[in-house]
MIROVO-478622 format. One record per residue: y, z, x of N, C-alpha, C, O in turn. Coordinates in pm, whole numbers. Layout:
NODE:Y:Z:X:Y:Z:X:Y:Z:X:Y:Z:X
...
//
This chain:
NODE:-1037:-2880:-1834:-939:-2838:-1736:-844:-2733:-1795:-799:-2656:-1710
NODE:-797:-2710:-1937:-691:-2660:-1966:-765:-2547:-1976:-703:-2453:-1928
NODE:-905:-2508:-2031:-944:-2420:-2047:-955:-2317:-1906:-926:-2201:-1935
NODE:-982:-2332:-1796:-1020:-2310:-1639:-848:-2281:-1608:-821:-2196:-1524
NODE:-773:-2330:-1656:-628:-2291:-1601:-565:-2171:-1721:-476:-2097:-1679
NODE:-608:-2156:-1853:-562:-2045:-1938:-650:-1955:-1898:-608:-1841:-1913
NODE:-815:-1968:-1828:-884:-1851:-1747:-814:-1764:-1647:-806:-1641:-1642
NODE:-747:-1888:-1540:-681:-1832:-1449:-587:-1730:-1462:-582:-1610:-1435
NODE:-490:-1842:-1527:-340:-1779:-1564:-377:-1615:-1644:-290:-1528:-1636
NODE:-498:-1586:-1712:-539:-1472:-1765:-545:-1403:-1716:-474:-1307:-1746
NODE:-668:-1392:-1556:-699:-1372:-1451:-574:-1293:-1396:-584:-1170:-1401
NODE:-482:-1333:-1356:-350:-1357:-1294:-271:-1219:-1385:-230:-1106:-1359
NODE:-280:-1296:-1482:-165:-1179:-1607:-214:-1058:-1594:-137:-963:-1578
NODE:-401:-1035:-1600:-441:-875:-1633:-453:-836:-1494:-515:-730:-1486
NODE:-421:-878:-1391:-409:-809:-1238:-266:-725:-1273:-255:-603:-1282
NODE:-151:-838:-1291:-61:-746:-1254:-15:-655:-1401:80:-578:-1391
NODE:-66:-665:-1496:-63:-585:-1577:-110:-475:-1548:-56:-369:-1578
NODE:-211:-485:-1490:-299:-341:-1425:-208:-260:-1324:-183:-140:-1330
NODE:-147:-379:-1198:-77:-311:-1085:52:-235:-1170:76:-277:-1283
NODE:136:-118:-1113:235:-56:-1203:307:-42:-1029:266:5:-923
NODE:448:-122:-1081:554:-136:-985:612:-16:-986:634:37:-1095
NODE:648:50:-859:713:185:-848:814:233:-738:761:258:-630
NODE:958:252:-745:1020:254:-678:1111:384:-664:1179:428:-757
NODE:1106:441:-538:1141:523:-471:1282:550:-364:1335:450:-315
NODE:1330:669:-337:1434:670:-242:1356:703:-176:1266:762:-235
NODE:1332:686:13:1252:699:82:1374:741:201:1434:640:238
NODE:1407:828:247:1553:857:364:1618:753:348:1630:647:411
NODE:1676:813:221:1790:722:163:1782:556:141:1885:493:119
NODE:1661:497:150:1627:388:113:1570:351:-4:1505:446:-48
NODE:1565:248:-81:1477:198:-244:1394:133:-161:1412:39:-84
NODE:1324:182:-182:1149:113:-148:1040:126:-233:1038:222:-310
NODE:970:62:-233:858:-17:-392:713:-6:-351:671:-76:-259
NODE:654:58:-398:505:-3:-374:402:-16:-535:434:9:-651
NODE:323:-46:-499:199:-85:-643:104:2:-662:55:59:-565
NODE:70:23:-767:-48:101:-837:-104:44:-896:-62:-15:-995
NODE:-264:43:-841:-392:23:-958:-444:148:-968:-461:223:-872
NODE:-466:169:-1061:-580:313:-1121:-729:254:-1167:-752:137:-1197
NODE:-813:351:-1165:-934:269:-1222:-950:317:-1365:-864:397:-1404
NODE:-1024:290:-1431:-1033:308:-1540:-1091:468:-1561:-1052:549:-1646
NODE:-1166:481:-1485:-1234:677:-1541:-1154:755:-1434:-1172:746:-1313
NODE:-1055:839:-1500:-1035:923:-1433:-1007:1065:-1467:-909:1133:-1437
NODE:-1123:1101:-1543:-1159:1189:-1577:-1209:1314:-1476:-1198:1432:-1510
NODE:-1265:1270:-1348:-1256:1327:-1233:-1178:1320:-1164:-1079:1248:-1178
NODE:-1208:1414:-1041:-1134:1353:-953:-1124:1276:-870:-1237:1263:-824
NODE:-1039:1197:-804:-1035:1043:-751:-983:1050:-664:-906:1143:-641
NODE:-1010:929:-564:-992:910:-411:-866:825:-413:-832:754:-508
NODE:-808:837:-312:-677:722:-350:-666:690:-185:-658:762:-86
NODE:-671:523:-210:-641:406:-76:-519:394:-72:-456:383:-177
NODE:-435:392:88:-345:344:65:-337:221:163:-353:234:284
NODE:-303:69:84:-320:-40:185:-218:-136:188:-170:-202:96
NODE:-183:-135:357:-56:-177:462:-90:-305:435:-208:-339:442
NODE:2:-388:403:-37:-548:427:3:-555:595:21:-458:668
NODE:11:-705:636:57:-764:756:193:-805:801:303:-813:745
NODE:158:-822:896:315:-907:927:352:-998:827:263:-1043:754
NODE:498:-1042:806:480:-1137:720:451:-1149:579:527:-1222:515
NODE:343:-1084:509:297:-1068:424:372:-938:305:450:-847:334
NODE:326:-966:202:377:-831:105:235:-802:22:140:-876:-8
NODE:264:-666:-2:194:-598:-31:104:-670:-189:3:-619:-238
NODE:192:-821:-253:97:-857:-359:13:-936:-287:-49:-987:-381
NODE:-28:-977:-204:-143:-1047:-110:-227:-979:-127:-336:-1035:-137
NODE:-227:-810:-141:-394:-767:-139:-381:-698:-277:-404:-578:-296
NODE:-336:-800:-385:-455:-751:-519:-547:-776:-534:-587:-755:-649
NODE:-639:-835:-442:-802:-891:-470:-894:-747:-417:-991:-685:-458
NODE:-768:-733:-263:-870:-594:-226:-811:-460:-279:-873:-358:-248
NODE:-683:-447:-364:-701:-329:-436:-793:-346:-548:-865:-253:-584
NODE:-793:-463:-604:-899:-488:-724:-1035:-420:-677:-1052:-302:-709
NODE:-1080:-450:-644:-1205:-458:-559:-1246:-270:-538:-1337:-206:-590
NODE:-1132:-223:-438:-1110:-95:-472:-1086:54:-558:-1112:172:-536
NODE:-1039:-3:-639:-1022:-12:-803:-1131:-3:-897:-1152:77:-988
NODE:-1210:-128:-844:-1332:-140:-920:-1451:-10:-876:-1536:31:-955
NODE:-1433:46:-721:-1532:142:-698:-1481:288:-691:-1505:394:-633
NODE:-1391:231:-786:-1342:402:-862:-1208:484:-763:-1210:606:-751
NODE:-1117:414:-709:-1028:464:-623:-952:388:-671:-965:281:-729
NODE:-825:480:-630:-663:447:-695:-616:373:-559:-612:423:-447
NODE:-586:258:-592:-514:126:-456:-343:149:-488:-278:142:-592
NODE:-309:176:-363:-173:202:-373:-153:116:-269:-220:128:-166
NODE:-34:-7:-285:6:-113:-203:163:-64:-181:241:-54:-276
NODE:209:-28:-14:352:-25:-44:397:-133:73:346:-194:168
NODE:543:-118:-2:587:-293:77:642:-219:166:687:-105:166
NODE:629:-333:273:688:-245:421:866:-304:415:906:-343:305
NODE:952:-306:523:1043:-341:525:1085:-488:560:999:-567:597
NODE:1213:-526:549:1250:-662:602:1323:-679:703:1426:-614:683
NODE:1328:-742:826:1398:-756:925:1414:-861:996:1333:-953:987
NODE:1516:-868:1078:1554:-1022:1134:1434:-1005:1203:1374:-898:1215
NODE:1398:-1122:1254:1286:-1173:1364:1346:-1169:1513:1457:-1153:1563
NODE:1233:-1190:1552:1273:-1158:1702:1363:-1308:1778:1417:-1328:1887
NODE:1347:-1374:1680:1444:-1523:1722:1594:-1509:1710:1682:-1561:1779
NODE:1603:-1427:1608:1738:-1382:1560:1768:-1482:1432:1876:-1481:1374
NODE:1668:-1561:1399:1703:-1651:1247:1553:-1653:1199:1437:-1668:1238
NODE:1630:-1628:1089:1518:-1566:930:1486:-1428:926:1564:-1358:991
NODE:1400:-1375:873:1364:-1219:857:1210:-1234:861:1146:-1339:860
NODE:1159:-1090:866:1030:-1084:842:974:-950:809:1024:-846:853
NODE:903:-952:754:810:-821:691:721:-753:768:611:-795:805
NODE:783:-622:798:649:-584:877:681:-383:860:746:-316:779
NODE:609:-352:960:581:-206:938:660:-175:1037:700:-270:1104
NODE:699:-55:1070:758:25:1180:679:109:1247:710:226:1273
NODE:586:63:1275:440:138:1361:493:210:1478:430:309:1514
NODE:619:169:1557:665:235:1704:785:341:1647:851:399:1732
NODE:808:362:1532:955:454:1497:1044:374:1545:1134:455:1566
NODE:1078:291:1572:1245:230:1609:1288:288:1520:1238:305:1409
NODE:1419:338:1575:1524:422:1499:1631:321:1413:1716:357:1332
NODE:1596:174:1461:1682:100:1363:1656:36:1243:1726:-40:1176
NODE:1523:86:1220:1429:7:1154:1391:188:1003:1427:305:992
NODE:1308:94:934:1299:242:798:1208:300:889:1131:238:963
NODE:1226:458:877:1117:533:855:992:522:787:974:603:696
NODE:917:452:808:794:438:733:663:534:704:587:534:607
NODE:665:615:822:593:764:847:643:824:706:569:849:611
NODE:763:841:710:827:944:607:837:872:458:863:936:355
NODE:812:718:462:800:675:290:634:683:298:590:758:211
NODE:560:640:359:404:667:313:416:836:305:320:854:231
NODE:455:939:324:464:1056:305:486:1058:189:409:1101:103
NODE:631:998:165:677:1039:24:581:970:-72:543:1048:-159
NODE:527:841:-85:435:798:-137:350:922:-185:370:977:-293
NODE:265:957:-105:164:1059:-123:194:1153:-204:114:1185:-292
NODE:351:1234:-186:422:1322:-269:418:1273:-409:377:1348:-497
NODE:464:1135:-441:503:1112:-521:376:1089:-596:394:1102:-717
NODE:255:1059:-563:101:999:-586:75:1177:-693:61:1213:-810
NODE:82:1238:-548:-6:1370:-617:85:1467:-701:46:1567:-762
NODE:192:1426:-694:295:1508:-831:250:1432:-956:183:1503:-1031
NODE:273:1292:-1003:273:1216:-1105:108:1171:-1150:68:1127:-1258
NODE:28:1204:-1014:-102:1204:-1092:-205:1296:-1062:-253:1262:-954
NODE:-258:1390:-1103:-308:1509:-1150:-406:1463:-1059:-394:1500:-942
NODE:-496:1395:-1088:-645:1383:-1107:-699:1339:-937:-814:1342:-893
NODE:-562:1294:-860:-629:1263:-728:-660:1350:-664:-618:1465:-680
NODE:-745:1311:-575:-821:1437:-502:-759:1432:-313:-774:1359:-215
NODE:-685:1561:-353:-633:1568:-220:-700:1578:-108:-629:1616:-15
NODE:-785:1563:-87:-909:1557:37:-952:1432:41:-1026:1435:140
NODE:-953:1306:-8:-975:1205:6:-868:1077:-8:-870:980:-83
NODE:-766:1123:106:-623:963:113:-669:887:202:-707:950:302
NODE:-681:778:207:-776:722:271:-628:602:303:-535:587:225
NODE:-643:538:423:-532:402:447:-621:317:483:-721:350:546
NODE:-593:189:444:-659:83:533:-525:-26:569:-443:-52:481
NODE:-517:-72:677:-425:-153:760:-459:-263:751:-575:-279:715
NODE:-387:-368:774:-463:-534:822:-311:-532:936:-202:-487:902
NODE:-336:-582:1048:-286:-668:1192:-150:-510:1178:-167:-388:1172
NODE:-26:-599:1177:113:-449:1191:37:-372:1109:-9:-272:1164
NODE:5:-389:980:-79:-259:900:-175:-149:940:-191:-34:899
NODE:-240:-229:1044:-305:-176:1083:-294:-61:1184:-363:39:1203
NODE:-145:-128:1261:-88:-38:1388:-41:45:1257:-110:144:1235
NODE:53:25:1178:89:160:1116:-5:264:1056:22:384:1047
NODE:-135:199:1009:-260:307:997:-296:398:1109:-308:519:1089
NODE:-319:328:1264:-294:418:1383:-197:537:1364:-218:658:1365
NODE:-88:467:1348:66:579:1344:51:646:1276:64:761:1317
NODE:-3:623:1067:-45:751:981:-153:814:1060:-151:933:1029
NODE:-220:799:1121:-348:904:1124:-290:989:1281:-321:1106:1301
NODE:-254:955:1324:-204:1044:1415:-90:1170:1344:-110:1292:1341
NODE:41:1088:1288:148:1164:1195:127:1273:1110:166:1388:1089
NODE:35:1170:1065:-45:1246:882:-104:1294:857:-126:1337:744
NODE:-188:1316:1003:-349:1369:960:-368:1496:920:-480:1547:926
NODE:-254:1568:871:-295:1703:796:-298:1631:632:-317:1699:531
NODE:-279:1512:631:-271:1465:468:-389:1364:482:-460:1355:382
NODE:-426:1276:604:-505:1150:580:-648:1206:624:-687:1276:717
NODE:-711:1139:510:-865:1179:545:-951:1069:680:-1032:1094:769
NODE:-875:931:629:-972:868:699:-843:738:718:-740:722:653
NODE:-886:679:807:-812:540:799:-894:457:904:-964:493:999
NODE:-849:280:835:-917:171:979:-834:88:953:-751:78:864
NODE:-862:28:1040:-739:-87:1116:-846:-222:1056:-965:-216:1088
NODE:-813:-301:999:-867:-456:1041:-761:-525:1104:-638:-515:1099
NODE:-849:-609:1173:-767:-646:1291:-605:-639:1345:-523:-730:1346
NODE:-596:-550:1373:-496:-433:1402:-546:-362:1573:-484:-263:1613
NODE:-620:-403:1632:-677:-374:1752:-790:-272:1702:-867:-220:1783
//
């Protein structure tokens, strides 16, 4: 047993050793998202960028930046914002897919993202930004590819409509 839990806990350690925390002013906001790189990037490279869900933060999908990662593309996870709920008690995580003006600009931090992607790393290949969404993620993948699409090559929604 102890051995299967120092696997894990290993498991665990060289993910986020790999992910590189990165934080930004985004219209006047600190906002954070994650980097995996793959190991050869000696070419040039495709770079994902992937929306978690409602609710959710962006460390929920280190299995599928891993994964991504592994087939040679740079996984960029950014955290969306926090806001009261629609009950008016507790908060919740989600994207700003409609622009509410009371809510972050999110159009304009996945922008700056990108800015900040292709200044600090050489090697990505600006013809291939690719988003993938899950559920609100997904509506905000809608919103980049409409916004963005002089920057986004491709994007899909999972279940996101």
């Amino acid at each position: 047993m102890i051995s299967f839990n120092l696997l894990f806990i290993t498991f665990l350690l060289s993910d986020f050793q790999f992910a590189q925390e990165v934080e930004i002013v985004s219209d006047g906001n600190e906002r954070s998202f994650r980097i995996n790189l793959p190991n050869e990037t000696s070419d040039s490279v495709p770079m994902m960028i992937i929306l978690h869900g409602v609710g959710e933060t962006s460390a929920a999908w280190y299995g599928v930046a891993s994964y991504v990662t592994n087939q040679g593309l740079i996984a960029v996870r950014p955290e969306s914002g926090t806001f009261p709920n629609n009950s008016g008690v507790g908060n919740v995580k989600l994207w700003n897919a409609i622009l509410d003006s009371t809510r972050f600009d999110d159009v304009q931090f996945i922008s700056d993202i990108i800015d900040y992607m292709l200044t600090n790393y050489d090697f990505i290949d600006h013809n291939k930004i690719y988003v993938l969404g899950s559920s609100n993620g997904g509506y905000m993948a809608y919103r980049l590819s409409c916004d963005l699409a002089y920057r986004i090559t491709a994007f899909t929604s999972v279940i996101g409509n």
